[in-house]
HTML snippet that shows the backbone in 3Dmol.js (N, CA, C, O; Angstrom):
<script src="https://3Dmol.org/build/3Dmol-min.js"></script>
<div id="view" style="width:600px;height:400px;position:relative"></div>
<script>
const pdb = `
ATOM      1  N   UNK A   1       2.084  13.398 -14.737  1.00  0.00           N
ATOM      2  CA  UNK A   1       1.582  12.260 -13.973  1.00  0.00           C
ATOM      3  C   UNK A   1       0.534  12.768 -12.993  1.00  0.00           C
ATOM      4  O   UNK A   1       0.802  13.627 -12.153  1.00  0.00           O
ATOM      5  N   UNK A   2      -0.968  12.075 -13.155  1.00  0.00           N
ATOM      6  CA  UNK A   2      -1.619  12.552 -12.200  1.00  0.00           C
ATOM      7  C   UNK A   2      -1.755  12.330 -11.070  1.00  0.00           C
ATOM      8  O   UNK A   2      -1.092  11.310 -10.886  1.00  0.00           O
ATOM      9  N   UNK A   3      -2.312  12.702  -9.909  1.00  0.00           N
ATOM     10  CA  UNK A   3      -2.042  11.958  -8.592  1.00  0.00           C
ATOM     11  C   UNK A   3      -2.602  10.353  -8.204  1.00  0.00           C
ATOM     12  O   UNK A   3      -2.147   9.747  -7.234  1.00  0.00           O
ATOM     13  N   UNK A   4      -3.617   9.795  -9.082  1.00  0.00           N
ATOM     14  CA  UNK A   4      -3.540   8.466  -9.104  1.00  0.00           C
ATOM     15  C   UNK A   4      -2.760   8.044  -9.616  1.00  0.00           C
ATOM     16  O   UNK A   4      -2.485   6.881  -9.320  1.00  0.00           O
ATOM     17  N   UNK A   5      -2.129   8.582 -10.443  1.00  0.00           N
ATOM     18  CA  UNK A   5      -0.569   7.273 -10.665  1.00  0.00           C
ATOM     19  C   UNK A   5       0.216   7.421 -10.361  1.00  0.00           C
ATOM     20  O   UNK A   5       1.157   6.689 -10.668  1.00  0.00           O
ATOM     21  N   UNK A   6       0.371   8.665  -9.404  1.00  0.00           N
ATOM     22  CA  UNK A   6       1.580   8.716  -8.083  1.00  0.00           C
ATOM     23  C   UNK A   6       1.360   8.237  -7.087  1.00  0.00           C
ATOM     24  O   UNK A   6       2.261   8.135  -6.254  1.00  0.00           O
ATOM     25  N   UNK A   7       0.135   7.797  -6.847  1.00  0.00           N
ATOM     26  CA  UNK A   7      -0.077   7.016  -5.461  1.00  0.00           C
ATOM     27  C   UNK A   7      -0.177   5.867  -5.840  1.00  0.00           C
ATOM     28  O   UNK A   7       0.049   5.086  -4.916  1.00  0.00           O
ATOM     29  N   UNK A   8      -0.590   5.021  -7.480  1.00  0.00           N
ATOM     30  CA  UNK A   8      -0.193   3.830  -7.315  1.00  0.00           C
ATOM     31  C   UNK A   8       1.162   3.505  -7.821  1.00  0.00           C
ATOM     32  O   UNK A   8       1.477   2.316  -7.780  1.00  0.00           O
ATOM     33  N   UNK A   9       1.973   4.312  -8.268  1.00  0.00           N
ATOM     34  CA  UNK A   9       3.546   4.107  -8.157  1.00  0.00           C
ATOM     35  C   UNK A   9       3.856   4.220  -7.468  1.00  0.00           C
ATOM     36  O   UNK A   9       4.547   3.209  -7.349  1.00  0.00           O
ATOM     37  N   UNK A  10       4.074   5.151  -6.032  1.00  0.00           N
ATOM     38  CA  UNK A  10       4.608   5.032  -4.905  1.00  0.00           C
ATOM     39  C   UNK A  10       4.434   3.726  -3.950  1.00  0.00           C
ATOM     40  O   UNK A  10       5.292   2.985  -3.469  1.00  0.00           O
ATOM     41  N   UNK A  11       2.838   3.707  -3.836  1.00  0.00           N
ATOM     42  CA  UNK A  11       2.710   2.008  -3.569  1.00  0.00           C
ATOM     43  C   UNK A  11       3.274   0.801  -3.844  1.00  0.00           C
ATOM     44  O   UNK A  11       3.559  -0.008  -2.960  1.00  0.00           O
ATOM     45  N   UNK A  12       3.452   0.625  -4.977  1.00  0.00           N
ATOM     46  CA  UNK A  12       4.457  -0.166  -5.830  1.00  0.00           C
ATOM     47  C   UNK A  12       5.492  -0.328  -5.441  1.00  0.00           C
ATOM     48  O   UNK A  12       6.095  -1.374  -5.202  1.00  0.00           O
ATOM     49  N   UNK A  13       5.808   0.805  -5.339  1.00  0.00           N
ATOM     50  CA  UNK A  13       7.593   1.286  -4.919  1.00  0.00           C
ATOM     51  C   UNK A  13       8.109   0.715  -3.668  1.00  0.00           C
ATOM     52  O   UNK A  13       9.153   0.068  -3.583  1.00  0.00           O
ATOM     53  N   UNK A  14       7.181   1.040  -2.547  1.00  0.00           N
ATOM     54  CA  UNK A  14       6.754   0.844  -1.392  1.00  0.00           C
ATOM     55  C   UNK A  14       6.732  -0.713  -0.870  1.00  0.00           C
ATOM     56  O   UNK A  14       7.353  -1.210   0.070  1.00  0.00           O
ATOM     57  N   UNK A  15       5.833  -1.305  -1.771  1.00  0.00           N
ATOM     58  CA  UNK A  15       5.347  -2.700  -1.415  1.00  0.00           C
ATOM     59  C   UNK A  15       6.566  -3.590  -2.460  1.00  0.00           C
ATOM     60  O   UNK A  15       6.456  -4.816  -2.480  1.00  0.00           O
ATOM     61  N   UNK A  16       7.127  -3.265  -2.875  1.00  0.00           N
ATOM     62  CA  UNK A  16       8.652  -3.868  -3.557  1.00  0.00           C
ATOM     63  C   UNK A  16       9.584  -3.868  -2.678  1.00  0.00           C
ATOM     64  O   UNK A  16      10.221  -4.894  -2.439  1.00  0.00           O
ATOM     65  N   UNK A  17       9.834  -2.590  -1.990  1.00  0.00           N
ATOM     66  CA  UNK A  17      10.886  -2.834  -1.156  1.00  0.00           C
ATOM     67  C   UNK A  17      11.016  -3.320  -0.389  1.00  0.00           C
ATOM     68  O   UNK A  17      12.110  -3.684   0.043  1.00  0.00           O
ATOM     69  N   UNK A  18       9.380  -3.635   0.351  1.00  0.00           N
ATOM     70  CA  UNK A  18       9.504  -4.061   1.494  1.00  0.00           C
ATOM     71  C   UNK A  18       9.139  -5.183   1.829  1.00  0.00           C
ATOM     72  O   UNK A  18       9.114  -5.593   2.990  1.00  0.00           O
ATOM     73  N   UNK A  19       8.734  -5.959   0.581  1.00  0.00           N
ATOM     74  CA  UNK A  19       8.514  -7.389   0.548  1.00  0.00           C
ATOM     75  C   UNK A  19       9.489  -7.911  -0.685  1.00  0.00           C
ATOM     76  O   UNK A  19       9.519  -9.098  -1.011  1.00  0.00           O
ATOM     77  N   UNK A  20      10.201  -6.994  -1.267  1.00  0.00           N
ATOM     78  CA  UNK A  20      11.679  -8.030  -1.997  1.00  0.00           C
ATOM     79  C   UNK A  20      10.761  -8.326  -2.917  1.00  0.00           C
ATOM     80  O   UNK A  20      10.568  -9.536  -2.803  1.00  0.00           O
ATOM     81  N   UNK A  21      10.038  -7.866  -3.826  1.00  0.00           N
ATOM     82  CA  UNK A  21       9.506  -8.597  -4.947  1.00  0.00           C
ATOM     83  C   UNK A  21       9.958  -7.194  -6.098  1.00  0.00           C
ATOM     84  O   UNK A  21      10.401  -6.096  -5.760  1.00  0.00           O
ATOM     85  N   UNK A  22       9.674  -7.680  -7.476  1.00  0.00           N
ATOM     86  CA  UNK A  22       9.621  -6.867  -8.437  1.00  0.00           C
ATOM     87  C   UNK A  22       8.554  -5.698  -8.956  1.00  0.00           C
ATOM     88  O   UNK A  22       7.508  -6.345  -9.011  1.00  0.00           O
ATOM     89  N   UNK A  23       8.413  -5.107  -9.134  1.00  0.00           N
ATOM     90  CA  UNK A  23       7.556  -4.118  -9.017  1.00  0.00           C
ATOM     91  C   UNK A  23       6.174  -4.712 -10.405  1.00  0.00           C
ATOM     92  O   UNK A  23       4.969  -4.632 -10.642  1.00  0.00           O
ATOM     93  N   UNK A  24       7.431  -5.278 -10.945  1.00  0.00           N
ATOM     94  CA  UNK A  24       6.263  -5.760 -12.311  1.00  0.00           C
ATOM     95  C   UNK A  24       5.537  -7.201 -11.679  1.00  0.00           C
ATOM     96  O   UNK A  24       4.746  -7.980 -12.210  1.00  0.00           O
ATOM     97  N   UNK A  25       5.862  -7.199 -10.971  1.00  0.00           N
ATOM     98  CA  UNK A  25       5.029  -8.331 -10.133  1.00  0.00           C
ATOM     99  C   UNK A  25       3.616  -8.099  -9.365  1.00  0.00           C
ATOM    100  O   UNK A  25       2.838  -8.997  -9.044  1.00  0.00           O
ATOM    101  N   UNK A  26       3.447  -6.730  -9.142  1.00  0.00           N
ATOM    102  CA  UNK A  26       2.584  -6.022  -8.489  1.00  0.00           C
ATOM    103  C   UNK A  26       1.759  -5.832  -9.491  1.00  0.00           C
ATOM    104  O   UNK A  26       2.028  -5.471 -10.637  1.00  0.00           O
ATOM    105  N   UNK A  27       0.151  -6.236  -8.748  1.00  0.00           N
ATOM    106  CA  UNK A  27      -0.608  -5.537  -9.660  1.00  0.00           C
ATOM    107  C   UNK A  27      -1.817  -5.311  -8.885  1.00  0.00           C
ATOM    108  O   UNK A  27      -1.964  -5.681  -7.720  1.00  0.00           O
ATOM    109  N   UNK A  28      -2.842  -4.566  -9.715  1.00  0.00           N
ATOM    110  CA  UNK A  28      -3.852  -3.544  -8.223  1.00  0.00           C
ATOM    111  C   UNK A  28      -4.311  -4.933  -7.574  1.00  0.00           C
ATOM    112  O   UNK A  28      -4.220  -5.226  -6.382  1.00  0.00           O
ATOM    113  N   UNK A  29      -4.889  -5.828  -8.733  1.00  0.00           N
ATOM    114  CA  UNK A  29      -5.509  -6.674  -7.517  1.00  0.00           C
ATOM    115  C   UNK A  29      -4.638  -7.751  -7.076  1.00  0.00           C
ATOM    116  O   UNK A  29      -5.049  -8.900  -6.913  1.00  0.00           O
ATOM    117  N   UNK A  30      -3.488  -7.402  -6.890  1.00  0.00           N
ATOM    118  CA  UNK A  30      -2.236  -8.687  -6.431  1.00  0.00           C
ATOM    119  C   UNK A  30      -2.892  -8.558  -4.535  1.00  0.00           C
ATOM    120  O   UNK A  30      -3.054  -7.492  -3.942  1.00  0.00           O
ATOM    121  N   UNK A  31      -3.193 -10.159  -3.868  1.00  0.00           N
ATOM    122  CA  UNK A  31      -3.169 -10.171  -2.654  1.00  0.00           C
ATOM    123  C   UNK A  31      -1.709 -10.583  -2.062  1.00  0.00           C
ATOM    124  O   UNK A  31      -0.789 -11.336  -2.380  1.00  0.00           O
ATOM    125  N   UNK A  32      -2.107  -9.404  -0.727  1.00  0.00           N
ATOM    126  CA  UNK A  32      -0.878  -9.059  -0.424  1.00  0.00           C
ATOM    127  C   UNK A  32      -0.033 -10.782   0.372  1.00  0.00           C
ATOM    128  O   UNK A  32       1.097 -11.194   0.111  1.00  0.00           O
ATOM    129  N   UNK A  33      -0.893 -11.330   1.176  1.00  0.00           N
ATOM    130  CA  UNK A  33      -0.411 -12.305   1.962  1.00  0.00           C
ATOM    131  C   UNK A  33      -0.305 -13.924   0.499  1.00  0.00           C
ATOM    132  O   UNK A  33       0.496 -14.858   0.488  1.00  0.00           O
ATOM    133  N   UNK A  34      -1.469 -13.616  -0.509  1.00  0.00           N
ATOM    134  CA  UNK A  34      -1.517 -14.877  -1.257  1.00  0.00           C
ATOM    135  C   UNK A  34      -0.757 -14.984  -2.272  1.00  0.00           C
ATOM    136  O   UNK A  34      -0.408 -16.099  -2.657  1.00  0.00           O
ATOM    137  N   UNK A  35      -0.259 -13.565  -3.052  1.00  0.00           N
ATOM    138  CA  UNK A  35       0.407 -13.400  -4.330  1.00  0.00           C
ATOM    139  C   UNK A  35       1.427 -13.025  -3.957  1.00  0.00           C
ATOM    140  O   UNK A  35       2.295 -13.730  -4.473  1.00  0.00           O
ATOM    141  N   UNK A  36       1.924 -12.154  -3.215  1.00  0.00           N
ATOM    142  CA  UNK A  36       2.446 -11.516  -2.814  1.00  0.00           C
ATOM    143  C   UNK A  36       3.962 -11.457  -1.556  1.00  0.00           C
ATOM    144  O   UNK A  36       4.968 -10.764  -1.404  1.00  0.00           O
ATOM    145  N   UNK A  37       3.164 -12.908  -0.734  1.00  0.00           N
ATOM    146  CA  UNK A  37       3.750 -13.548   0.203  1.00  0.00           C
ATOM    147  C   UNK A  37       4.386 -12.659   1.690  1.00  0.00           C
ATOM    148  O   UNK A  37       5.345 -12.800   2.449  1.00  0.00           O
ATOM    149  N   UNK A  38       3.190 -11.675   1.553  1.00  0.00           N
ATOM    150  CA  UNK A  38       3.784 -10.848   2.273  1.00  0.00           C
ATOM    151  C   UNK A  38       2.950 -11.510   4.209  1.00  0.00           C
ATOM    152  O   UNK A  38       1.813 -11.920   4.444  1.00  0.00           O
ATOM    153  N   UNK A  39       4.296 -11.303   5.282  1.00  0.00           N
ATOM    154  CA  UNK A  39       4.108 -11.812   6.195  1.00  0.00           C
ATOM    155  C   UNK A  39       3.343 -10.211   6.827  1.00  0.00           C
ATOM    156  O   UNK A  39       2.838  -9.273   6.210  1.00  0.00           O
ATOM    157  N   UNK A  40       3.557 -10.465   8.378  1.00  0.00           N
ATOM    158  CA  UNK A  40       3.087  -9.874   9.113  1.00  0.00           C
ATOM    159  C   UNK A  40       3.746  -8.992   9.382  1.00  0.00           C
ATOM    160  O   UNK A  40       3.088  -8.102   9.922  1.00  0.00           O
ATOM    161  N   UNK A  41       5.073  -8.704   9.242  1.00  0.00           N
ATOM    162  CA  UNK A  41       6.254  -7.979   9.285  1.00  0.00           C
ATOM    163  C   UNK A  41       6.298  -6.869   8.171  1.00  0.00           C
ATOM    164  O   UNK A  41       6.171  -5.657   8.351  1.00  0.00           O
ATOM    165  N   UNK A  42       6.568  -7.733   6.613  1.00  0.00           N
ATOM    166  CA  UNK A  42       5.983  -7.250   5.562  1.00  0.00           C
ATOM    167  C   UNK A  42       5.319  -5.953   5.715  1.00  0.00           C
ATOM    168  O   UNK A  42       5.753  -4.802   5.770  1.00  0.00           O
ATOM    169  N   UNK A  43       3.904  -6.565   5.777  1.00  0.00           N
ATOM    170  CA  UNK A  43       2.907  -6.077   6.308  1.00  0.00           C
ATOM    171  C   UNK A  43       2.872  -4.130   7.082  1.00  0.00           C
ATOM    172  O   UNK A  43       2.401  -3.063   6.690  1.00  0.00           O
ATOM    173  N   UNK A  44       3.503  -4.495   8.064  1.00  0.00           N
ATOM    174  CA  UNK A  44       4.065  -3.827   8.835  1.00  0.00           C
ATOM    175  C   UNK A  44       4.536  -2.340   8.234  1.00  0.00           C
ATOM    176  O   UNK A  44       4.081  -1.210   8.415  1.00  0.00           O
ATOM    177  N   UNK A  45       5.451  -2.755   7.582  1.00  0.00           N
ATOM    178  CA  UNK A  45       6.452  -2.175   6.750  1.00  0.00           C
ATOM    179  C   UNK A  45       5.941  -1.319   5.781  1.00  0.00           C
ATOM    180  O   UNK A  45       6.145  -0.109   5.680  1.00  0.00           O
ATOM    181  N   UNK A  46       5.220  -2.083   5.033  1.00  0.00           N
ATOM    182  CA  UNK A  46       3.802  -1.474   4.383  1.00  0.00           C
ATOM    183  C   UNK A  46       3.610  -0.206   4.994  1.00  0.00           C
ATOM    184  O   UNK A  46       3.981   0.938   4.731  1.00  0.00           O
ATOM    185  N   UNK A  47       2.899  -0.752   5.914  1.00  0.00           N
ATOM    186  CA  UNK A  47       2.144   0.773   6.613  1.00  0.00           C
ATOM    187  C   UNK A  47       2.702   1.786   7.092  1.00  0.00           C
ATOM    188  O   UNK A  47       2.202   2.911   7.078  1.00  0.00           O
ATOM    189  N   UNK A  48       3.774   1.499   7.555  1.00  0.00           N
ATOM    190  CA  UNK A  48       4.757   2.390   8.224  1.00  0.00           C
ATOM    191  C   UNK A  48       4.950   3.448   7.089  1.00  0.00           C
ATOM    192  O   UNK A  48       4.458   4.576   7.091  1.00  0.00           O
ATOM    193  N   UNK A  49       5.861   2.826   5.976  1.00  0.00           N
ATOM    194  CA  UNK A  49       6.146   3.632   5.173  1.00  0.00           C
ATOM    195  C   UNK A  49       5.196   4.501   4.395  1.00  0.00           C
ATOM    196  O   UNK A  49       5.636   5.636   4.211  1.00  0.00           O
ATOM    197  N   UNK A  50       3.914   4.241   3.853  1.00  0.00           N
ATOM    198  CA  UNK A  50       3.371   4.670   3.575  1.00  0.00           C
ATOM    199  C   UNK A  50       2.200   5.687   4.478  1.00  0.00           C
ATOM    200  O   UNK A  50       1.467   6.578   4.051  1.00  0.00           O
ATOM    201  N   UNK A  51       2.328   5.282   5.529  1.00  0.00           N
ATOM    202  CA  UNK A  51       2.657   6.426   6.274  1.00  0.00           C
ATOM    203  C   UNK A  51       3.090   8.091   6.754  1.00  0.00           C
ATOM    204  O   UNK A  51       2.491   9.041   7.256  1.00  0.00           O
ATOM    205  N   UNK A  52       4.622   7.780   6.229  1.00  0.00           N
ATOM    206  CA  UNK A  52       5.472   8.561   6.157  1.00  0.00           C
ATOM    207  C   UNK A  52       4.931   9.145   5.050  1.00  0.00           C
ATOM    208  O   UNK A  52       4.241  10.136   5.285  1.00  0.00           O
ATOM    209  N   UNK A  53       5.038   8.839   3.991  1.00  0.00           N
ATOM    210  CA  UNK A  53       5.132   8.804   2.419  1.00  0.00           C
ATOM    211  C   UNK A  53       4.006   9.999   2.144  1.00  0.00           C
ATOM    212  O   UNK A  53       4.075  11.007   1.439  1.00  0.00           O
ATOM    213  N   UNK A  54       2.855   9.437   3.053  1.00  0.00           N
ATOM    214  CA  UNK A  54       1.694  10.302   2.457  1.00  0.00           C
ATOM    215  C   UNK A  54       0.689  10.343   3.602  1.00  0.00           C
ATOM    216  O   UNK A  54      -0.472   9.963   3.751  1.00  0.00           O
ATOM    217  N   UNK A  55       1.865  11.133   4.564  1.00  0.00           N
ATOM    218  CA  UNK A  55       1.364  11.971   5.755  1.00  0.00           C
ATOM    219  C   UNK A  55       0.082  11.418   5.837  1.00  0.00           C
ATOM    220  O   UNK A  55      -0.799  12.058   5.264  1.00  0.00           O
ATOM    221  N   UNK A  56      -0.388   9.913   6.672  1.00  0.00           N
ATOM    222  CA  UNK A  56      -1.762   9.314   7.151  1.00  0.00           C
ATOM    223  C   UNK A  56      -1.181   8.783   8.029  1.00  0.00           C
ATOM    224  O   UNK A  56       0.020   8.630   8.255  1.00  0.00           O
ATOM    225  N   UNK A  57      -2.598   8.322   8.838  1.00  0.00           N
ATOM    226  CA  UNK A  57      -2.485   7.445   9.503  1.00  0.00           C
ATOM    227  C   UNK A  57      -3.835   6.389   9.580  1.00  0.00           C
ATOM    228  O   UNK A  57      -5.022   6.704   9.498  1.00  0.00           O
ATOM    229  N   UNK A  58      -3.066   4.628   9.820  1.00  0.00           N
ATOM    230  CA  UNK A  58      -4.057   3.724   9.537  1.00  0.00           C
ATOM    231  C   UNK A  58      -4.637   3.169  10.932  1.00  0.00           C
ATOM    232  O   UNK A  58      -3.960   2.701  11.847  1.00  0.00           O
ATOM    233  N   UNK A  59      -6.259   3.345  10.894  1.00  0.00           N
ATOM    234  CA  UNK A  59      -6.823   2.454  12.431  1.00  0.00           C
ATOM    235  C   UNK A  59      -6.289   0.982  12.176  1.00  0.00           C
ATOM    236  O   UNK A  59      -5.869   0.731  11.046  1.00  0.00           O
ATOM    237  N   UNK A  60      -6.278   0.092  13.050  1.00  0.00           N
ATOM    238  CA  UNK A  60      -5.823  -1.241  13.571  1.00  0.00           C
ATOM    239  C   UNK A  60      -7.187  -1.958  12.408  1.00  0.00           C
ATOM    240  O   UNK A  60      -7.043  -3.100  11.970  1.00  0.00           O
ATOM    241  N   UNK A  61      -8.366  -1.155  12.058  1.00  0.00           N
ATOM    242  CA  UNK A  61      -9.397  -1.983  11.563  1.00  0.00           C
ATOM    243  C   UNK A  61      -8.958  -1.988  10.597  1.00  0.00           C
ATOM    244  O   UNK A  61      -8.696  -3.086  10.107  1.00  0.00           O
ATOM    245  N   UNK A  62      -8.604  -0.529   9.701  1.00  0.00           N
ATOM    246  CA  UNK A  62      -8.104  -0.482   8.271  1.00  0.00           C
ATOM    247  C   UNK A  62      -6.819  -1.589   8.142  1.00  0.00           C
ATOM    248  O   UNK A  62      -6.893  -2.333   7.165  1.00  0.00           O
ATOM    249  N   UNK A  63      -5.973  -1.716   8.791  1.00  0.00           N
ATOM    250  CA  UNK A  63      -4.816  -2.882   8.450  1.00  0.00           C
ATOM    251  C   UNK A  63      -5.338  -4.129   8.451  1.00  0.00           C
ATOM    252  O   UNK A  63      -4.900  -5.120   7.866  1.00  0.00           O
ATOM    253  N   UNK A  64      -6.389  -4.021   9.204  1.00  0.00           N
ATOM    254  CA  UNK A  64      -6.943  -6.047   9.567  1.00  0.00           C
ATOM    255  C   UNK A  64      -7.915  -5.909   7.919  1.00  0.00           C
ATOM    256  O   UNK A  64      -8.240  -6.923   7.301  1.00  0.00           O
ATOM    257  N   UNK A  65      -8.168  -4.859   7.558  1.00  0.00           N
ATOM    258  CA  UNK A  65      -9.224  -4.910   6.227  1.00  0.00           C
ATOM    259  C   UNK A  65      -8.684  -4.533   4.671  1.00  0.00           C
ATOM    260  O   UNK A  65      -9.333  -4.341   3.643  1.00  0.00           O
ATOM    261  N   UNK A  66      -7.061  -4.501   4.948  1.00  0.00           N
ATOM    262  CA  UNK A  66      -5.888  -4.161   3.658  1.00  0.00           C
ATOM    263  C   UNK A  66      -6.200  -5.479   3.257  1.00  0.00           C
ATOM    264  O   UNK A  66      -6.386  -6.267   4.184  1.00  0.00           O
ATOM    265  N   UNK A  67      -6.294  -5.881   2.197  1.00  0.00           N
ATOM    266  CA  UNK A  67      -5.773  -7.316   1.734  1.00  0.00           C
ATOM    267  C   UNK A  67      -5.200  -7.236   0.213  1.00  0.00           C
ATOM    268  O   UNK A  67      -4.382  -8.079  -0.156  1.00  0.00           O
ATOM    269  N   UNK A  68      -5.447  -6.664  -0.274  1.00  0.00           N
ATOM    270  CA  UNK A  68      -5.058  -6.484  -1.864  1.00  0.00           C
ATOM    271  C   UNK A  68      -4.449  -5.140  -2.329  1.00  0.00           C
ATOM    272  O   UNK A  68      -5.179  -4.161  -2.173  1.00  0.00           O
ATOM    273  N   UNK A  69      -3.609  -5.000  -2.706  1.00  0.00           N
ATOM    274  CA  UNK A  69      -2.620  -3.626  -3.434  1.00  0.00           C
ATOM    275  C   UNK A  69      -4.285  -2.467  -4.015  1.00  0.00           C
ATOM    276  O   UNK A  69      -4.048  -1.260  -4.075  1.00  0.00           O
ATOM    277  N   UNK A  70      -4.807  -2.628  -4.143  1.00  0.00           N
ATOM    278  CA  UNK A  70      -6.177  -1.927  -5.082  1.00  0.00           C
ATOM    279  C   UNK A  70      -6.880  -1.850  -3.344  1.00  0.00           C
ATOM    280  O   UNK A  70      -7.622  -0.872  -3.256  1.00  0.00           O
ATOM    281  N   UNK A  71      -6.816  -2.407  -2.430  1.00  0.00           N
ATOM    282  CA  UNK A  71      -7.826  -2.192  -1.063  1.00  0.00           C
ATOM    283  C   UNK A  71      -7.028  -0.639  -0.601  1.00  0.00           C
ATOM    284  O   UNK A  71      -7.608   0.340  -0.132  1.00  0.00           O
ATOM    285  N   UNK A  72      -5.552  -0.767  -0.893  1.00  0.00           N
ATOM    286  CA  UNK A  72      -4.480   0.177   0.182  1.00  0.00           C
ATOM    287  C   UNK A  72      -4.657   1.514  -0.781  1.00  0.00           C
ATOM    288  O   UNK A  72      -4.824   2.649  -0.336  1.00  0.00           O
ATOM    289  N   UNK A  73      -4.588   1.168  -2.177  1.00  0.00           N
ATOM    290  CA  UNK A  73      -4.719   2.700  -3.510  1.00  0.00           C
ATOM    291  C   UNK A  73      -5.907   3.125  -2.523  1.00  0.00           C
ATOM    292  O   UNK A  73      -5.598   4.096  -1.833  1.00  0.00           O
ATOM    293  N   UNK A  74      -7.147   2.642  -2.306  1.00  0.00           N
ATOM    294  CA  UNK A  74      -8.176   3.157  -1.709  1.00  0.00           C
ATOM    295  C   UNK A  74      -8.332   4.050  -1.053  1.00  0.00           C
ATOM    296  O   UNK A  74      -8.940   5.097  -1.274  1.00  0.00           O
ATOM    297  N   UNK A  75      -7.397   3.456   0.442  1.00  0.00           N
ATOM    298  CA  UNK A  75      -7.810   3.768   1.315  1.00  0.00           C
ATOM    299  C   UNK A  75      -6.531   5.085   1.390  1.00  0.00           C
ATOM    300  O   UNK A  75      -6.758   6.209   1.837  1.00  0.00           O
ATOM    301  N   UNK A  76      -5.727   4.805   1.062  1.00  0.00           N
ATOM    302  CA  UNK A  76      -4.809   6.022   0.839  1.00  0.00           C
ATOM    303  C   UNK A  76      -5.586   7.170  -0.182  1.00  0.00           C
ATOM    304  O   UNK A  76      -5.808   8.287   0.284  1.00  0.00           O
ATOM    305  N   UNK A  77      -5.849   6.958  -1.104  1.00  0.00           N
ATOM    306  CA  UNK A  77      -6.640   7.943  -1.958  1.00  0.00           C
ATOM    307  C   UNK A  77      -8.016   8.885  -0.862  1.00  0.00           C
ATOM    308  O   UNK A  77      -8.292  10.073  -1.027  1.00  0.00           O
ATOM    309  N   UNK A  78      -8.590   8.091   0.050  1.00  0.00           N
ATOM    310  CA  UNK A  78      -9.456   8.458   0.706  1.00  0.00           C
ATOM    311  C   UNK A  78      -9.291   9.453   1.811  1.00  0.00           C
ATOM    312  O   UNK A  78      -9.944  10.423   2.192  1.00  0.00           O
ATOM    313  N   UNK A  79      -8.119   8.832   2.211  1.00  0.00           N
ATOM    314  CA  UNK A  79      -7.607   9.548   3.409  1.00  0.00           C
ATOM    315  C   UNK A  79      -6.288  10.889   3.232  1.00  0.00           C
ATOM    316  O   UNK A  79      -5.943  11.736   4.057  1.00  0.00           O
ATOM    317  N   UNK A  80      -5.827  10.655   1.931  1.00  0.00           N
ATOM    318  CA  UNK A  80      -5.046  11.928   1.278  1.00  0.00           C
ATOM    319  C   UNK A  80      -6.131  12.832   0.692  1.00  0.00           C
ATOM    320  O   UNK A  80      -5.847  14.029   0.710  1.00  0.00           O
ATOM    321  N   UNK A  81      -7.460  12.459   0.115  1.00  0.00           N
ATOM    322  CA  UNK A  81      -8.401  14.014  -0.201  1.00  0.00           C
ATOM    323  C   UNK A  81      -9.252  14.439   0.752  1.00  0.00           C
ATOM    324  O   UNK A  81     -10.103  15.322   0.644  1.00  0.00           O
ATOM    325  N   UNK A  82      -8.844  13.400   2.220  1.00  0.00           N
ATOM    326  CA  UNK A  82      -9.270  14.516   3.690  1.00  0.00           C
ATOM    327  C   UNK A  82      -8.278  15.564   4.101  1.00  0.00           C
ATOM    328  O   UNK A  82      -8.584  16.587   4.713  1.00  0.00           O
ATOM    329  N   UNK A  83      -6.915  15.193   3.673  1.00  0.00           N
ATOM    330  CA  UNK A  83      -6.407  16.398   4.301  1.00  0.00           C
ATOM    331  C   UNK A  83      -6.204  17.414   2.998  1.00  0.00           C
ATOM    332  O   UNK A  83      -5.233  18.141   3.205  1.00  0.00           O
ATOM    333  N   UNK A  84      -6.795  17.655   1.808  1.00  0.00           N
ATOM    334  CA  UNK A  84      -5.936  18.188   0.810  1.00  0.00           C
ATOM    335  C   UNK A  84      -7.394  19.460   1.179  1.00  0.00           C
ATOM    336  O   UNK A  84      -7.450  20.529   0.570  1.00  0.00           O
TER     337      UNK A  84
END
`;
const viewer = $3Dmol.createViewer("view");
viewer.addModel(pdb, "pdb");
viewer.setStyle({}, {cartoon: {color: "spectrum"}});
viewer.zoomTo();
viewer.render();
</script>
């Protein structure tokens, strides 16, 4: 498994648990608040964990500019081959 499809399985993984949906429900361009139904809390949860997950951290702009499962692969992909 290469590291893009460990970071969009972990995402997956991630954004299932923490919004109670099915993983096969997820897809890159699923929006998070429209498809997704994810609140502000949700949301939250999101980031936190992924976070943890893959040692980053998100500015207040990057969360106001997440909107779609394929925006977060991004910006995680971007910010995991600054520290590698």
């Amino acid at each position: 498994m290469n590291s893009n499809t460990t970071i969009t399985a972990k995402i997956h993984s991630i954004t299932a648990k923490a919004l109670k949906v099915g993983e096969d429900e997820i897809l890159c361009y699923s929006h998070f608040n429209d498809d997704l139904g994810a609140d502000e809390i949700g949301m939250t949860e999101i980031f936190l964990s992924c976070e943890d997950e893959f040692l980053i951290e998100f500015s207040e702009k990057e969360e106001k500019n997440i909107k779609t499962v394929e925006n977060l692969i991004k910006v995680i992909k971007e910010k995991t081959s600054e520290t590698v």
